[in-house]
C-alpha positions in Angstrom: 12.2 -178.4 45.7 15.9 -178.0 44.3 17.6 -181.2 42.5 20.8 -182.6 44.2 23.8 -180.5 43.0 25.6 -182.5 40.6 28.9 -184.2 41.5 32.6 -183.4 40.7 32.2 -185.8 37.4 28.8 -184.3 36.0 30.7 -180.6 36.3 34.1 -182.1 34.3 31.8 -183.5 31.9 29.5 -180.2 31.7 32.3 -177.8 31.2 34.3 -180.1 28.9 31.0 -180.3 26.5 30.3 -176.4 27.1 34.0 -175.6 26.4 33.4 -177.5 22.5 29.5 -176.2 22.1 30.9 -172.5 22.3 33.0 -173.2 19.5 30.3 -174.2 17.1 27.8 -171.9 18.9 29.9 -168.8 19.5 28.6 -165.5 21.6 25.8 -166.4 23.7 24.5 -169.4 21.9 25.8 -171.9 25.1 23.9 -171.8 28.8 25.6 -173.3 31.5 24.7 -171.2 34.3 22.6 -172.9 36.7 20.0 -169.9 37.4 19.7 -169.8 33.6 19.4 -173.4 33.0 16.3 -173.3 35.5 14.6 -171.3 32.6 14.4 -174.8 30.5 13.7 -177.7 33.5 10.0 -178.2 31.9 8.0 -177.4 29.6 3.7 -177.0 30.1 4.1 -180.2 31.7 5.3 -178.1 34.8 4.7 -181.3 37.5 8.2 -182.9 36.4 11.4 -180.8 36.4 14.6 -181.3 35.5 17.1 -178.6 34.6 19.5 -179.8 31.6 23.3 -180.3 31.5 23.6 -177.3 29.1 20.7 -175.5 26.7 22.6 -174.6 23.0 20.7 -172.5 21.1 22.0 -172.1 17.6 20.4 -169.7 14.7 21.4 -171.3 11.5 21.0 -175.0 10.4 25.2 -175.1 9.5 25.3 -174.8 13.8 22.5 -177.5 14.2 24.2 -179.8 12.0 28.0 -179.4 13.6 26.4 -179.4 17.1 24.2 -182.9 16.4 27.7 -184.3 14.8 29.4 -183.6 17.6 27.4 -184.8 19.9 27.0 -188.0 18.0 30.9 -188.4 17.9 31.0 -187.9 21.6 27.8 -190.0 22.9 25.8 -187.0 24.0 22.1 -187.1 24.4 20.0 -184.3 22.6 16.6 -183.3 23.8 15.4 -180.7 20.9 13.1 -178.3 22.6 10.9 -175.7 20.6 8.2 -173.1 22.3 8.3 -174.9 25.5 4.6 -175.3 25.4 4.4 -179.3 25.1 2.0 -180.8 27.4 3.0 -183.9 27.2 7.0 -183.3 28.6 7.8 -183.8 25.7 10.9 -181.5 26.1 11.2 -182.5 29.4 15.4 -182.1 30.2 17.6 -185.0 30.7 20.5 -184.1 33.5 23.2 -185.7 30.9 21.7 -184.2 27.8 22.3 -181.0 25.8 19.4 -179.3 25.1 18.7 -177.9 21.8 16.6 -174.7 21.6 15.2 -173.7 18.3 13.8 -170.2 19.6 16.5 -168.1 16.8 14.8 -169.9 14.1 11.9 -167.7 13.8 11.8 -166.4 10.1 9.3 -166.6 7.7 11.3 -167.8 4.6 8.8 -167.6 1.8 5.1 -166.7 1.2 4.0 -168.3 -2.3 0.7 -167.8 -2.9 0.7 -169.6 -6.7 1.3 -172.2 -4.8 -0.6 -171.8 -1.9 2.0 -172.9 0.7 4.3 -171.4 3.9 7.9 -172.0 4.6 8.6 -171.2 8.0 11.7 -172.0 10.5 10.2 -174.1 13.3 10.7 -171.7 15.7 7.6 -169.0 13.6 4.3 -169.4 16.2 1.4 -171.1 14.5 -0.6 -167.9 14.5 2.3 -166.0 12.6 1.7 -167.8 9.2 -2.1 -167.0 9.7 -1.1 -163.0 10.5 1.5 -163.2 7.8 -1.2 -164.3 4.8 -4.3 -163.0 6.2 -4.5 -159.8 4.2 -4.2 -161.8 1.1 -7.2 -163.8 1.8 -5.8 -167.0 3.2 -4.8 -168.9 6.7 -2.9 -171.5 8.1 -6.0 -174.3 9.4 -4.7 -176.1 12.5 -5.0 -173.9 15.4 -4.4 -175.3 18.7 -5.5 -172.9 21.7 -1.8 -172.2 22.6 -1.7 -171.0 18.9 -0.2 -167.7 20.2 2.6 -169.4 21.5 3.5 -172.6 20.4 5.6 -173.5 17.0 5.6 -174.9 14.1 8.2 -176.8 14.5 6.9 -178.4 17.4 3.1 -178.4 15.9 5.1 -181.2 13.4 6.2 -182.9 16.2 3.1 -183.6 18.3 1.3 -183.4 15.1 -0.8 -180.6 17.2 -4.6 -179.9 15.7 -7.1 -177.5 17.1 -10.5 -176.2 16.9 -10.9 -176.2 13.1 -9.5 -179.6 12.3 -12.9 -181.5 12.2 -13.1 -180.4 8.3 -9.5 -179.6 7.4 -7.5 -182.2 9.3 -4.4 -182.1 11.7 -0.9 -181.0 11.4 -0.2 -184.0 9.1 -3.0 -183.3 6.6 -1.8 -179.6 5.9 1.8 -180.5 5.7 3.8 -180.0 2.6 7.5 -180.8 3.2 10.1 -180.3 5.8 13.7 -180.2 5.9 15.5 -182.3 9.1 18.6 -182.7 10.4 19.4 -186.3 11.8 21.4 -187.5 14.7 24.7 -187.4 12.3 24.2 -183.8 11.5 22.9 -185.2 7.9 20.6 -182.6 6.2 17.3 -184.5 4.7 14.7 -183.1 3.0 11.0 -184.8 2.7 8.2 -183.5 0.5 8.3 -179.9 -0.6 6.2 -177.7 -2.3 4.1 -180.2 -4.8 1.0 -182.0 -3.4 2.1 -185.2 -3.1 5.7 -186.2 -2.9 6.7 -190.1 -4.5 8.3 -193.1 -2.5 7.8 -194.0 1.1 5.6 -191.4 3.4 8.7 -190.4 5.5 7.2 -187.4 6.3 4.1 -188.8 7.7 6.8 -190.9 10.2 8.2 -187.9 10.9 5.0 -186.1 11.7 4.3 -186.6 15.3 8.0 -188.2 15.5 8.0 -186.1 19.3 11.9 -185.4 18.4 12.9 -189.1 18.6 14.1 -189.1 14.4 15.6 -185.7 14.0 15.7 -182.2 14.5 13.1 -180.2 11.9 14.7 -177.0 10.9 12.7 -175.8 8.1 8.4 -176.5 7.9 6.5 -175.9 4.4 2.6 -175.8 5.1 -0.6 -175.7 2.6 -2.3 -172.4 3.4 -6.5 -172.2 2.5 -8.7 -169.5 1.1 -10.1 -168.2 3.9 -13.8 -168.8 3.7 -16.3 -167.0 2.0 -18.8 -166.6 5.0 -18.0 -168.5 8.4 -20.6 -168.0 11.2 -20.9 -169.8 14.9 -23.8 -171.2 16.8 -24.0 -171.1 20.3 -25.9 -173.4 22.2 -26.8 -174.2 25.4 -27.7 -177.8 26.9 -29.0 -178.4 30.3 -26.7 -181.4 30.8 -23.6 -183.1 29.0 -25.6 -186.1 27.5 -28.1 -183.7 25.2 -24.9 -181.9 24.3 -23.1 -185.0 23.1 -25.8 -186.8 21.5 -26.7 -182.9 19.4 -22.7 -184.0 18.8 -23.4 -187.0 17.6 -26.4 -186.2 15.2 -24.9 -183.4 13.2 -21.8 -185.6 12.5 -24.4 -188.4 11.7 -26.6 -186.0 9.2 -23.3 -185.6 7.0 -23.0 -181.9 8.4 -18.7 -181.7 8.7 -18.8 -178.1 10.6 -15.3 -176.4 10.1 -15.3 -176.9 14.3 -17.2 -178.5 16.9 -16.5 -178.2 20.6 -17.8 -178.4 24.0 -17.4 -176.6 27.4 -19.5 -178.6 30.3 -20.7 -175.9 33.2 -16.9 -175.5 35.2 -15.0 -174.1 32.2 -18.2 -172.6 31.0 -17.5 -170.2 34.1 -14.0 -170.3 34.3 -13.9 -169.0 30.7 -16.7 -166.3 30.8 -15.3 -164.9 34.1 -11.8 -164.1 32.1 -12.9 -163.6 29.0 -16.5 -162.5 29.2 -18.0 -164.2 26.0 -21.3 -163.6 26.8 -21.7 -167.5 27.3 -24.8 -168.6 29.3 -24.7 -169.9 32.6 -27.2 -171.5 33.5 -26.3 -174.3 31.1 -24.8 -177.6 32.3 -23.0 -178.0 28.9 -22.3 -175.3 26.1 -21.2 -176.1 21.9 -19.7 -174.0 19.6 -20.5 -175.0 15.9 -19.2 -173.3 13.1 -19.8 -173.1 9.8 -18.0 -172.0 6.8 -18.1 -171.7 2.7 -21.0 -170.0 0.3 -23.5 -167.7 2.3 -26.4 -170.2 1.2 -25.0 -173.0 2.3 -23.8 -171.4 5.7 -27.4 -170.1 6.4 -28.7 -173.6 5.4 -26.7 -175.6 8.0 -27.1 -173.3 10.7 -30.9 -173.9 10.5 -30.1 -177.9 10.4 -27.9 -177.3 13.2 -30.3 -175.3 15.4 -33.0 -177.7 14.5 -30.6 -181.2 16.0 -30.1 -178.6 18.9 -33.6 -178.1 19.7 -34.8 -181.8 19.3 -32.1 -182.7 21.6 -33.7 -179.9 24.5 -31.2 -177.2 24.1 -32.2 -173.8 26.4 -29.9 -171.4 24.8 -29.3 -170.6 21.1 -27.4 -167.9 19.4 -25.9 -167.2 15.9 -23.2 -164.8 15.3 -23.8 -161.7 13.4 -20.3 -160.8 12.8 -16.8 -161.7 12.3 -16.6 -160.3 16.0 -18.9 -161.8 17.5 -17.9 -165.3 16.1 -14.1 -164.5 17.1 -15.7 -163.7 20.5 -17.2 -167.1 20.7 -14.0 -168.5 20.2 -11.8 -166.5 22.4 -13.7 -168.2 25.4 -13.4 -171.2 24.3 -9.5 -170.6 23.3 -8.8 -169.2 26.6 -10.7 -172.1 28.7 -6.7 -173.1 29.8 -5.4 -170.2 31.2 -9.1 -169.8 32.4 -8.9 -172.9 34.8 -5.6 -171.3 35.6 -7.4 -168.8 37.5 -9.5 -171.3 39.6 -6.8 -173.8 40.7 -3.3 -173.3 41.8 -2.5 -176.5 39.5 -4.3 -178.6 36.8 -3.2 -181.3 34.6 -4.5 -181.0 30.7 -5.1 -184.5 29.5 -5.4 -185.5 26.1 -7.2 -189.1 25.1 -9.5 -189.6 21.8 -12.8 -192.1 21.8 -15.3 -192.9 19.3 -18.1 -189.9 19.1 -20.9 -192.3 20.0 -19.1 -193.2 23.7 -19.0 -189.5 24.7 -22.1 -189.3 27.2 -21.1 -192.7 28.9 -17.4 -191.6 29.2 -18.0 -188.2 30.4 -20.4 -189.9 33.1 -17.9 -192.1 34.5 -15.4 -189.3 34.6 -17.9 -187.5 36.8 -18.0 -190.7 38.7 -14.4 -190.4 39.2 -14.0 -186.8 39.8 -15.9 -188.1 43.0 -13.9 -190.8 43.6 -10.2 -189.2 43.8 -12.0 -185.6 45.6 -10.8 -183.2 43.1 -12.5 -180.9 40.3 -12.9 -181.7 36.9 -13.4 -179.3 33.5 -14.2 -180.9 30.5 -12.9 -178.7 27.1 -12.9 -180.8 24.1 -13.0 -181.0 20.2 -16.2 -182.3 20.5 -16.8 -183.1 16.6 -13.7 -185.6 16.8 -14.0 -187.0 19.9 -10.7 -185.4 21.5 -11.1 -185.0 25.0 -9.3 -182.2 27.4 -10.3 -183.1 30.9 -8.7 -180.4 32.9 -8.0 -182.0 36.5 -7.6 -179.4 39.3 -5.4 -180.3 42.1 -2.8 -178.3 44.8 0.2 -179.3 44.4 1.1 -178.1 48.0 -1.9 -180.4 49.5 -0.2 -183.9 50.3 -1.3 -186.6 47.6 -3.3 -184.4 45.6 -0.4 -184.5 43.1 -0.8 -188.6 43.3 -4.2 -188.5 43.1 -4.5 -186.0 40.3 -2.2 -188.3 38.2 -3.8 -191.3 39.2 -7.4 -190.0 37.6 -5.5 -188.6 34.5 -4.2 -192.4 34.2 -7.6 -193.7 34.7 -9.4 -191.7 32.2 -6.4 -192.5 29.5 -7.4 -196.2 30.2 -10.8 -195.5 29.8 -9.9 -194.2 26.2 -8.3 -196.8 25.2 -11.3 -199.7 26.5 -13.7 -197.7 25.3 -11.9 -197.9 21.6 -10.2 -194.6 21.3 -6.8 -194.0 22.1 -4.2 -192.7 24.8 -3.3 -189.5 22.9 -5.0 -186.9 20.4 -2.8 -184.5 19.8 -0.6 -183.6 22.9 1.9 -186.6 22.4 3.1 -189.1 24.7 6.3 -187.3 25.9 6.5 -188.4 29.6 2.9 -187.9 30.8 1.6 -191.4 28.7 4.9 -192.9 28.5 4.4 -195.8 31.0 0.3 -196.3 29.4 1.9 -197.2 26.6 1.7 -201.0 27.5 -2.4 -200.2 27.8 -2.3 -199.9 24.1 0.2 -201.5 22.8 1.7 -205.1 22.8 5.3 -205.4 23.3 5.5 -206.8 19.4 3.9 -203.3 18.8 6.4 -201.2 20.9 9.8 -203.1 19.4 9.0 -202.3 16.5 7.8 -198.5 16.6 11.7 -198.9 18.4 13.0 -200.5 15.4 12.1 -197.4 13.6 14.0 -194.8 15.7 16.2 -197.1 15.0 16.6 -196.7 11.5 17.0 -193.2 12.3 18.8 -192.6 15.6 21.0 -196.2 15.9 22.9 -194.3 18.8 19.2 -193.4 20.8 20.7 -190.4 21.6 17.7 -188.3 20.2 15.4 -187.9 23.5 15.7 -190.3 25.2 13.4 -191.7 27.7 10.1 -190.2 25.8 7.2 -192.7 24.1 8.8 -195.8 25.5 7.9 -197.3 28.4 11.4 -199.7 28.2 14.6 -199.1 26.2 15.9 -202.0 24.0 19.1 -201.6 22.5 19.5 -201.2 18.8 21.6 -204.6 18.0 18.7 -206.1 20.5 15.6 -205.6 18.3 17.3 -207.6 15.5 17.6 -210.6 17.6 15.5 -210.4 20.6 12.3 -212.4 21.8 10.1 -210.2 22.8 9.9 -211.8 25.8 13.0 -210.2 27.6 16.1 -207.9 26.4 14.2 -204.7 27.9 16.0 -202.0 30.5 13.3 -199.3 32.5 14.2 -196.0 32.1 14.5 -194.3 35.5 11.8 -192.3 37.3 11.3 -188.5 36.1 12.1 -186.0 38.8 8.7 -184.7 39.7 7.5 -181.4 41.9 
């Protein structure tokens, strides 16, 4: 399904803006071809669609700056857009905004290893500044499964984790400084190389800031020894509920594994078929535990693990006996997305967070839902802290499946949120949770996460239409009751 084609005054407006953008951009650093622009109308949130008014890709942060001033001097909306791979729609076009693609800034800048830190341009993939240390002994910790792909610019903005940050924490525990560009085309740097940079923690606002504050065009990360033994236990539970409470106990017994996750039975199979892991099958839930420092204390936890394991009934246990064999482990799990791909022509990937302890009850009433709304469920999660990825399989060509698939995504989000987690883990709130917010959040709360952008984007031209469920106007927050003063953002074009 193609969008309207846009009127006389859109066009004006489009070639007026592209004919001033190729002049701060110059050669090909300005799309306004409508076939190209189709190449940016989503991101991994590929339900809603909307091609942009023109994609402006610069290379250097002198271009970023010009093109963000003159957009602020002419009441242009930016949408900053990094890998593409947000879940959330988080780069989700707007049809009157420019978006800004940060693909040219892909450089690794600096590798200091006195210091023990990257600095990267946001556009270097999260699994570059692992390759690019490795053979000195160190890596990069948070590594989301799209680690291939996605980058570290965007990473900061969703403040993205992965499978190893039960022990060494999120994007905003391994961060170090970043330099970021504001609506004005103002350079501002927060934090740097030292450990722990004085004054207010702008960079921890900043950190999971889904492009709302600024434009991040330089990223300076803490980079670890890599371990001197790391090994993984696979183990095999004949349902979800044994699984979750084995969770539950090795958290309990002080055990922090470096990662912790869990596959029930339908992405057990998905991911064995495509990447042949040599997972069990006839397991109704599967965890990967890994373990990682000095060889005696690696072999010691293992046999605490496998001990929880077996108390709790688990059928299938196996230790790796390599490096291989433990990345092996991994891969499945890793590729569990793409996996699912394979078995449905569509899926959404949800992302809510609850307490450890409510994991058997929450995974049995999304079971109880699956049934509900007639359509498939896989559960992937990080397991250890409680971040679920419920993969919902739908057809987008099947009348209402589309409905229905977003109405059981918004259903387990609530369920999060009563059971005492919350709507989002590490995917962001983008589009996708924008209008759950409300579920969370009081409307005191909301104005004033709004009186932050604010401080930083007066104008709200920086992405508009992500987070918040209702706009309120700058010079409104100062003054407003809460009570009224609020204008809905229109519906998202959706396929």
């Amino acid at each position: 399904m193609r969008m309207p084609e846009p009127d006389a005054g859109v066009i004006a407006r489009r070639v007026a803006i592209a004919r001033d953008l190729q002049r701060l951009v110059p050669g090909e650093g300005v799309i306004v071809d409508e076939d190209a622009l189709r190449a940016y109308e989503c991101d991994a949130l590929s339900a809603y669609r909307q091609p942009p008014l023109i994609v402006v890709l610069p290379s250097t942060t002198e271009q970023v700056s010009t093109v963000l001033r003159y957009c602020h001097e002419n009441g242009v909306k930016i949408v900053p857009r990094g890998a593409g791979t947000s879940l959330s729609g988080g780069a989700l076009p707007l049809a009157d905004a420019v978006t800004l693609g940060l693909g040219k800034f892909n450089r690794i800048l600096d590798i200091d290893i006195s210091n023990r830190c990257v600095v990267a341009q946001p556009g270097v993939t999260n699994l570059a500044i692992t390759t690019a240390v490795q053979d000195q002994g160190f890596y990069y910790a948070p590594d989301p499964s799209s680690q291939i792909a996605c980058s570290i610019g965007g990473n900061v903005a969703e403040n993205a984790g992965g499978v190893h940050c039960l022990k060494y924490g999120l994007t905003t525990n391994n961060l170090l400084g970043v330099e970021m560009l504001l609506m004005t085309g103002e350079v501002v740097r927060l934090g740097g190389k030292h450990l722990d940079p004085g004054g207010y923690d702008l960079m921890g606002v900043v950190t999971g800031s889904e492009g709302l504050l600024g434009v991040i065009t330089e990223v300076t990360v803490r980079i670890l020894r890599a371990p001197e033994t790391a090994r993984a236990v696979l183990m095999g539970f004949p349902d979800t509920e044994s699984a979750a409470a084995t969770v539950a106990e090795i958290i309990a017994r002080g055990i922090i594994p470096a990662g912790l996750e869990m596959m029930d039975k339908p992405a057990i199979h998905a991911a064995e078929d495509f990447v042949h892991a040599d997972y069990p099958l006839d397991v109704a839930a599967l965890l990967i535990c890994e373990l990682d420092g000095p060889e005696a204390e690696v072999t010691h936890l293992i046999a605490r693990v496998e001990a929880l394991a077996t108390g709790n009934g688990a059928t299938s246990l196996r230790v790796s006996t390599s490096d291989a064999e433990r990345a092996l482990f991994w891969a499945g799990r890793k590729a569990a997305f793409p996996a699912v791909g394979r078995i449905s022509p569509d899926y959404f990937c949800m992302d809510g967070t609850i307490p450890r302890h409510a994991l058997p009850a929450v995974l049995t009433r999304m079971a109880e839902m699956s049934t509900r709304y007639g359509l498939r469920c896989a559960n992937v999660f990080h397991a250890g802290d409680g971040n679920l990825h419920p993969l919902i399989l739908f057809d987008a060509n099947v009348p209402d499946e589309l409905e229905r698939a977003e109405a059981f995504g918004a259903e387990i989000l609530k369920l999060c949120v009563e059971v005492g987690g919350v709507l989002t883990g590490e995917h962001g709130v983008g589009v996708e949770k924008r209008d759950l917010m409300g579920t969370m959040f009081n409307e005191i709360d909301l104005a004033h996460q709004q009186r932050l952008k604010c401080a930083f984007d007066p104008g709200q031209f920086l992405n508009p239409g992500k987070v918040f469920p209702t706009l309120h106007r700058c010079a409104e927050l100062g003054r407003m009751q809460i009570s009224g003063g609020s204008m809905p953002f229109p519906d998202i074009p959706r396929f």
